[in-house]
Steps between C-alpha positions, in 0.01 A plus 500: 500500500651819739743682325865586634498810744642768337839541624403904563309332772677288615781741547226750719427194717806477594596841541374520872685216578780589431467830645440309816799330453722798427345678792576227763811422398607944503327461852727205589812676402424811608440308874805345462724779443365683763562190746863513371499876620368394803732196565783762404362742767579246753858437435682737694827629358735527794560300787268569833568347858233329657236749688591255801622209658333168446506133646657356195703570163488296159623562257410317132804392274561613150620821450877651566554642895166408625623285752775704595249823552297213705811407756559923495152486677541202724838670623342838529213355735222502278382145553580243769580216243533467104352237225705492197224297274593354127904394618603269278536177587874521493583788654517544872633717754862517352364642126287756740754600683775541170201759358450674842854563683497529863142310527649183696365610821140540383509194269595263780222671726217700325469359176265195339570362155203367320599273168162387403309811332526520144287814382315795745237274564682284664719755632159607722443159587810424641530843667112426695636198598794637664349801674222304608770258659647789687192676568590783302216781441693740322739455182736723320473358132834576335464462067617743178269767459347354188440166669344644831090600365495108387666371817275679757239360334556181553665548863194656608285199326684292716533674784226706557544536879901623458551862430737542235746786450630520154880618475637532138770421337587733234763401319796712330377451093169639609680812695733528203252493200094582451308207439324580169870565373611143539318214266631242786357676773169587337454120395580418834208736634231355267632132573418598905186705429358219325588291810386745724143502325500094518566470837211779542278337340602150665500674877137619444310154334663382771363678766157445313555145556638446159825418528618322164879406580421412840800497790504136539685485168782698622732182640571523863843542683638173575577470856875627606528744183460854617765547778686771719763669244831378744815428391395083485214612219637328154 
């Protein structure tokens, strides 16, 4: 009959493993926190025009005077024509034009509403199927500065034959107040780095043929929904 291993040894068997252990997960969050730094490094702290002009604007609902920056360009001549993508489904022209005084005259021309996306993925979905309808090549994407790193990433998944032009939104609490002072605003940061780092990941099994939430289960436009933002839009 064997006799029970000492627990001495036991204990030195499993010392390496655990040292292992230790050691990957210190390598994990040491790569981690300096991705953080680096998805930091990327949010730029004041607002920037675009470089230049390009065929089309759109801008990506969810944070406060993005789409009122995103009309600022249209008027100023930075794109010919502007997708605001994520509207909800009952808002139209009228709500637009309440937020953005003195917009009529672009809504009623220059200005598509799209109701369907839900999230960024969509967001780039919706916006390749408009600039491919249009024949757009070049795209002004207009987000908040925290939201941008995630949403070029997927705009250029979708689109990788559009040059995109990131613009900015910075808005006034992140002008006001550092980030690492404010528990909101660093929980928000982690929440989108987190994102940022799935859609990563996602965007590149993808391209190695891996794609594990494929497109198809992102629900199509019905027919009719995304429209011209005129005064008849409800």
């Amino acid at each position: 009959m064997s006799l029970p291993e000492p627990h001495a040894q036991r204990s030195q068997r499993r010392g390496p493993f655990r040292a292992m252990v230790v050691g990957a997960l210190a390598v994990g969050f040491v790569g981690l926190a300096l991705g953080f730094v680096g998805f930091l490094a990327q949010l730029h702290g004041t607002e920037v025009k675009p470089a230049r002009n390009a065929d089309g604007i759109v801008v990506l609902t969810g944070g406060s005077s993005r789409v009122a920056d995103a009309i600022e360009l249209l008027a100023a001549g930075f794109g010919q024509r502007l997708l605001i993508s994520g509207v909800h489904p009952t808002n139209g022209a009228q709500d637009i034009s309440r937020i953005v005084p003195d917009s009529d005259r672009l809504l009623s021309c220059c200005v598509d509403l799209d109701h369907s996306a839900i999230n960024t993925r969509s967001n780039a979905a919706e916006a390749r199927r408009w600039v491919h309808e249009r024949g757009f090549r070049s795209l002004i994407v207009v987000t908040s500065n925290y939201h941008m790193p995630r949403a070029i990433v997927e705009m250029a998944y979708a689109m990788p034959d559009v040059e995109l032009i990131p613009f900015a939104v910075v808005g006034d609490k992140w002008r006001d107040e550092a980030w690492w002072t404010s528990g909101a605003t660093l929980r928000l940061l982690l929440s989108e780095y987190a994102k940022y780092l799935a859609a990563e990941a996602r965007v590149r099994l993808a391209s190695l043929g891996l794609d594990l939430f494929p497109e198809a289960d992102i629900a199509p436009e019905p027919a009719g929904r995304r429209k011209p933002a005129t005064a008849q839009v409800h």
